[in-house]
C-alpha positions as CSV (number, residue, x, y, z in Angstrom):
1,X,0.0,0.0,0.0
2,X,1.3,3.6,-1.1
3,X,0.7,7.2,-0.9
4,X,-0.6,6.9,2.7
5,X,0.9,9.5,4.6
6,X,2.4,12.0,2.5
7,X,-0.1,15.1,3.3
8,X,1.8,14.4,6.9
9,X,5.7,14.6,5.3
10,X,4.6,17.7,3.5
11,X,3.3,19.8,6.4
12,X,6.2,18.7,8.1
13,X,8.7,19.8,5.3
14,X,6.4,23.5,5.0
15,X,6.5,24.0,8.4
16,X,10.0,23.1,9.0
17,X,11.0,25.7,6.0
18,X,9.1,28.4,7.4
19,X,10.7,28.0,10.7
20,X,14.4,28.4,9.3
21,X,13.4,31.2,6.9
22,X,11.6,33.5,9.6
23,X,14.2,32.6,12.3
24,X,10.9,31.4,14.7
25,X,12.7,28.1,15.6
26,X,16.7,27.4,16.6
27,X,18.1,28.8,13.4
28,X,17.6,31.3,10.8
29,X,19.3,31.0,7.0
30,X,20.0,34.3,6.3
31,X,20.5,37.2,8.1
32,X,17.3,38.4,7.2
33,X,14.0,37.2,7.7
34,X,12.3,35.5,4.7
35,X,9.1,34.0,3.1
36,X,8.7,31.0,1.1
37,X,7.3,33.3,-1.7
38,X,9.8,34.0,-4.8
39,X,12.0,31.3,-3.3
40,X,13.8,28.9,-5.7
41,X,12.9,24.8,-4.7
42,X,13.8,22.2,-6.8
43,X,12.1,18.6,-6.2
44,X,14.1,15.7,-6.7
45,X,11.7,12.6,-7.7
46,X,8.3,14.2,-9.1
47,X,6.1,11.3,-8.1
48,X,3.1,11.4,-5.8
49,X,4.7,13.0,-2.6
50,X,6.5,15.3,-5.4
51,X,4.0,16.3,-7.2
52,X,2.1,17.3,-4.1
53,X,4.9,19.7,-2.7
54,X,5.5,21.1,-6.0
55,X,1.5,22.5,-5.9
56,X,2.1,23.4,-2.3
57,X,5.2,25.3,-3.2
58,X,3.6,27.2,-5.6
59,X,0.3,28.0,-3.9
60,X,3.0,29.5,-1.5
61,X,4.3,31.8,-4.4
62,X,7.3,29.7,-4.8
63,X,9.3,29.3,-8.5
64,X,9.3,25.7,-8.8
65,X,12.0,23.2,-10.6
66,X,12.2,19.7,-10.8
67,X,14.1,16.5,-11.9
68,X,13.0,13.3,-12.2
69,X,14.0,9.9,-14.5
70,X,11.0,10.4,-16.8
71,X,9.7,13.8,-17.9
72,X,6.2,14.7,-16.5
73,X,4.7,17.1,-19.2
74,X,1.2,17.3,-17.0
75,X,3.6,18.8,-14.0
76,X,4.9,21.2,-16.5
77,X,2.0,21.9,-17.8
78,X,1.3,23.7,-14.3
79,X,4.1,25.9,-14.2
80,X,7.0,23.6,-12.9
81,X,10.6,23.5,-14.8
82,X,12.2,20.4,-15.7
83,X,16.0,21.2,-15.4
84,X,18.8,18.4,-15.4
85,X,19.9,17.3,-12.3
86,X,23.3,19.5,-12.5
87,X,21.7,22.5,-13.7
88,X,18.7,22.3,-11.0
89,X,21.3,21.6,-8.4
90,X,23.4,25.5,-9.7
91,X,19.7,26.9,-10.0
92,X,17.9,26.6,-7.0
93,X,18.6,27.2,-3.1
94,X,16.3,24.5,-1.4
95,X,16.4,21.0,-2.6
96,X,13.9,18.2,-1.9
97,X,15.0,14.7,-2.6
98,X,12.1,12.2,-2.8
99,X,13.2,8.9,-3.7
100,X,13.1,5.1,-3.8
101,X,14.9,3.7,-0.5
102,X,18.3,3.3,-0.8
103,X,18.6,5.6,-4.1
104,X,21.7,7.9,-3.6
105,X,21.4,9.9,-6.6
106,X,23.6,13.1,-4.8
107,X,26.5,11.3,-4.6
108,X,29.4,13.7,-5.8
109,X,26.9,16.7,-6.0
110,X,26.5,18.7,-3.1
111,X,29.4,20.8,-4.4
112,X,27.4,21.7,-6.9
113,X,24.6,22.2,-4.9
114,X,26.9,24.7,-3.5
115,X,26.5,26.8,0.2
116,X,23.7,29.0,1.6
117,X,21.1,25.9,0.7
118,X,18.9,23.7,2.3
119,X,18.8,20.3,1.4
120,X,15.4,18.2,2.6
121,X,15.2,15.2,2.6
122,X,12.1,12.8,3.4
123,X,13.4,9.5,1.0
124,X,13.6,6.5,2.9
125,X,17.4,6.5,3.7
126,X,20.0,9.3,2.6
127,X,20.0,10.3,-0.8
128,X,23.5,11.5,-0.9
129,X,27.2,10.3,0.3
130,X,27.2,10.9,4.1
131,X,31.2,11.7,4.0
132,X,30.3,14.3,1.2
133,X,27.8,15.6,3.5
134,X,29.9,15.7,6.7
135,X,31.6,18.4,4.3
136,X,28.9,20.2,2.9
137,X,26.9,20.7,6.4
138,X,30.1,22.3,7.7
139,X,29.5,25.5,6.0
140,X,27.5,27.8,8.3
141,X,25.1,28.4,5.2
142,X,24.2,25.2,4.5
143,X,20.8,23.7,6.4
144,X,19.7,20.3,6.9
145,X,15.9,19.1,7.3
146,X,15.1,15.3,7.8
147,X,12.9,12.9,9.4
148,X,13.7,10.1,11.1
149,X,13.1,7.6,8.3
150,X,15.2,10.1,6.0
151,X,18.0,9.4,8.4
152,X,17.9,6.0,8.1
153,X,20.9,4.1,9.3
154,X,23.0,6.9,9.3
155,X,21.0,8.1,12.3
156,X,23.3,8.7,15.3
157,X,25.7,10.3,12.9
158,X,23.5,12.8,10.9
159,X,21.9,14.2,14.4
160,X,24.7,15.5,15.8
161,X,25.0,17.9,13.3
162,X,24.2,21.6,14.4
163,X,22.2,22.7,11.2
164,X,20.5,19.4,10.8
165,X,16.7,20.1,11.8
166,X,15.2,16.8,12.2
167,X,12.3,14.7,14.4
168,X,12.5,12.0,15.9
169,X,8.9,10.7,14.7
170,X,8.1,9.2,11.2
171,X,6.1,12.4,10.2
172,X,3.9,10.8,7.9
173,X,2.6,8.5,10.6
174,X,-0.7,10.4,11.6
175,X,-4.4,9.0,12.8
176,X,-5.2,10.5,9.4
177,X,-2.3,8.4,7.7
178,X,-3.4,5.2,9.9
179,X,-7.1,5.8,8.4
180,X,-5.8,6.0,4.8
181,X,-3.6,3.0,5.3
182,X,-6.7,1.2,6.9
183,X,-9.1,2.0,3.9
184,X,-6.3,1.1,1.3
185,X,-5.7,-1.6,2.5
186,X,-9.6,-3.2,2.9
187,X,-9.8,-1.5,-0.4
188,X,-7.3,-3.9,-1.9
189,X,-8.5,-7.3,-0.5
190,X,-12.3,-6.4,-1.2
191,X,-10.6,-6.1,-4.7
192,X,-8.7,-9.2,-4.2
193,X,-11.8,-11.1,-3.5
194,X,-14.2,-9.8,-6.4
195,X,-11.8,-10.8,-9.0
């Protein structure tokens, strides 16, 4: 069963955002204080949890890029870029990574990425090369934002970072997301059994 608790990761990832950018939590990016509005995100995977945070990011006024193994012209249709995953990674200043468990696509990128950026990250697992991160996070621009399940088995390391922002709940696990998975699932056996 998929696509249970998503609406849960993406209030997480919004409200985690707004807290760095206005300075309301432990950190603040940049000197100033910021909105999401006319900020540059670029979402790495474009498939369900993808697509949702690209139309949350631009209800919120953001400019929205993306990159994904297949082009999704009914995304683009809506106002979202396609870019290559170098030139999205030089482009934007907040990156979202969501991606099959144990796909570590930024491998040899955050470089390129480059400082003063947030990098989010809600994939099952890491989606980059935790020693290349070790040197990334150790600029005072750069900003972290995971959940637990993002962290994966990389935990104990990745926490002790100071501009990691993470939770130790699974943020998609909600009563709402339990009643989703409950319905999905009777959904698929009722199926099962009419066939």
């Amino acid at each position: 069963v998929r696509d249970y608790g998503d609406e849960g990761v993406i209030e997480f990832i919004f409200s985690e955002l707004i807290r760095l950018l206005k300075g309301t939590g432990k950190h603040q990016w940049q000197q100033a204080e910021l909105e999401l509005g006319g900020q540059d995100i670029g979402i790495i995977g474009m498939g369900t949890l993808g697509a949702m945070l690209a139309e949350k990011a631009q209800s919120f006024g953001m400019n929205v890029y993306y990159h994904s193994r297949s082009r999704k012209p009914e995304i683009e249709a809506g106002g979202v870029n396609y870019l290559d995953l170098d030139e999205l990674l030089r482009k934007v200043s907040i990156i979202s990574t969501h991606l099959p468990r144990n796909t570590v696509l930024l491998a040899d990128k955050l470089s390129l990425f480059g400082n003063n950026k947030i990098l989010v990250n809600t994939s099952l697992e890491p989606t980059f090369d935790v020693k290349e991160f070790d040197q990334w996070i150790r600029h005072p621009g750069n900003y972290a934002i995971f959940d637990r399940v993002a962290m994966g088995t990389c935990y104990d390391q990745l926490k002790n970072y100071d501009r990691v922002i993470y939770t130790d709940k699974v943020v998609g696990w909600t009563e709402q997301a339990k009643h989703r998975l409950s319905e999905k699932v009777l959904s698929n056996i009722t199926s099962f059994l009419d066939k």
